[in-house]
C-alpha positions in Angstrom: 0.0 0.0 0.0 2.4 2.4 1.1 4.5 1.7 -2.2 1.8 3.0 -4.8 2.9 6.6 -2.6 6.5 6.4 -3.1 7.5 6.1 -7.2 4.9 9.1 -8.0 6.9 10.9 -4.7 10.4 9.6 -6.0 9.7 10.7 -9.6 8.3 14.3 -8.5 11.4 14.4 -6.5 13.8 13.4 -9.3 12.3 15.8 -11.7 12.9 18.6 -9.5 16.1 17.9 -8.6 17.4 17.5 -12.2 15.5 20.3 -13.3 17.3 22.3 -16.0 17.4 25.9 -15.2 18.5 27.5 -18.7 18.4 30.5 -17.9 21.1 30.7 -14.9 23.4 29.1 -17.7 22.3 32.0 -19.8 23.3 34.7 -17.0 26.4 33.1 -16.3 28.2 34.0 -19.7 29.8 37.1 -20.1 33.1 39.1 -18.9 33.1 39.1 -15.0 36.0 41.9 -12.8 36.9 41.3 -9.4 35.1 43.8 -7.4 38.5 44.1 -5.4 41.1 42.8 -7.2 42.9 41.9 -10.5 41.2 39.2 -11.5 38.6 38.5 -14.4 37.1 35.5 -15.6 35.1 35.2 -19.4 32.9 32.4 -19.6 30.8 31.7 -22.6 28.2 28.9 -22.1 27.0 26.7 -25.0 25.1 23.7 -25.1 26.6 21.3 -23.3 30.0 22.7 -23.3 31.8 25.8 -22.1 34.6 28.3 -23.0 36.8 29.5 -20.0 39.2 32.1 -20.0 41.1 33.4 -16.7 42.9 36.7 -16.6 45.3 38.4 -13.8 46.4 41.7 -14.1 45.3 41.5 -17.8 47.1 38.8 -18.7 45.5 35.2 -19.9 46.5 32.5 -17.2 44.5 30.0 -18.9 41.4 29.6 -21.8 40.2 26.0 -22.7 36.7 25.0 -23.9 34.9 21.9 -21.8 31.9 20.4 -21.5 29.5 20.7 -18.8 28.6 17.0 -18.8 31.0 16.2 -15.7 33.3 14.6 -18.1 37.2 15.2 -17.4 39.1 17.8 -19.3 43.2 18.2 -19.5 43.7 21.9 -19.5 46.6 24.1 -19.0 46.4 26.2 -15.8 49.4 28.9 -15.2 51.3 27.1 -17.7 50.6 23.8 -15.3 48.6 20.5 -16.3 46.0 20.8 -14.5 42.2 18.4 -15.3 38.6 20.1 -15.0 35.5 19.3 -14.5 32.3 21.1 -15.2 29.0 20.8 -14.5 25.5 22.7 -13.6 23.9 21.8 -10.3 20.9 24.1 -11.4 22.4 27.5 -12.0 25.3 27.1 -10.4 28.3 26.4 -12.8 30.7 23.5 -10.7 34.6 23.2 -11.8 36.7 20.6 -10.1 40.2 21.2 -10.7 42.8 18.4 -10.1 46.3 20.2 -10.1 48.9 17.5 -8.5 47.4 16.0 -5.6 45.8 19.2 -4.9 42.0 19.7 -5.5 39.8 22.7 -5.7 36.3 23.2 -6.5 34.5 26.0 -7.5 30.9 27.1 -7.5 30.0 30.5 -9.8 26.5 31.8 -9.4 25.3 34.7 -10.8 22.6 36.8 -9.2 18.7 37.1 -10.0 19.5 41.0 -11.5 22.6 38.8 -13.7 25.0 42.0 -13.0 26.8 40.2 -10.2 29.0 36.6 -9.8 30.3 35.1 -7.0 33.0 32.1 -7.0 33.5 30.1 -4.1 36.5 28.5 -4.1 37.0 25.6 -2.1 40.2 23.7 -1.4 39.3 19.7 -1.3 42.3 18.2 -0.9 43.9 19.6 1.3 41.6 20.6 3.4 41.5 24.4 3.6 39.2 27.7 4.2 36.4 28.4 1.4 37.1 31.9 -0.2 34.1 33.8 -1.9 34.9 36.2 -4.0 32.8 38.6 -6.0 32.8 40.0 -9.6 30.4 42.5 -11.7 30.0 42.0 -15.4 31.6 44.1 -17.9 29.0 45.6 -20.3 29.5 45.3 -23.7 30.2 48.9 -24.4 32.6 49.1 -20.9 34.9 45.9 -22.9 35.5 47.7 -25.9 37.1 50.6 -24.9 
């Protein structure tokens, strides 16, 4: 009896959880500047793939294209090997980045108004404090002068 309950439950549930939010993956491409600092990232979301490109100080540290499928990418980081992994968990973007034996992840999320993006960085292994940073998008006009 209690059965017939559950898979309707279990399938609401499931459809919910995996439910593809389009338009935070919209949002999150663009040009985004540290509020307070040097750093930018570009990110320019496609299907189910993703072009990344990290400045400091205006100089590229890395660009690679991945998908967001949570398939493994090998990337160059700061001129280091490093392997990626993207994917959405709604409209949060989610990197994993295996440098060494160090591992970071990183959530971006960009806010309902789209202007703002924080990254949380968090180290994995080893163990470490979570940073969150925060960026504004650079409007079209602002990146061409």
């Amino acid at each position: 009896m209690k059965w017939k309950w559950l898979a309707p439950g279990a399938a609401l549930f499931m459809a919910g959880a995996l439910a593809d939010d389009s338009t935070g993956r919209a949002n999150i491409s663009g040009e985004w500047r540290q509020e307070a600092g040097a750093e930018s990232w570009i990110l320019q979301s496609k299907e189910d793939a993703i072009h990344v490109a990290q400045l400091r100080n205006g100089q590229k540290v890395t660009e690679f294209d991945c998908n967001t499928l949570g398939q493994e990418c090998e990337v160059k980081d700061a001129g280091r090997h490093a392997k990626v992994t993207f994917y959405f968990n709604g409209a949060k973007l989610v990197q994993l980045e295996t440098r060494g034996s160090k591992v970071v992840k990183r959530r971006f999320s960009v806010d309902d108004q789209g202007d703002s993006m924080e990254v949380e960085e968090i180290p994995v292994v080893p163990e470490g404090k979570t940073v969150i940073e925060q960026f504004k998008r650079v409007q079209a006009s602002a990146a061409q002068k």
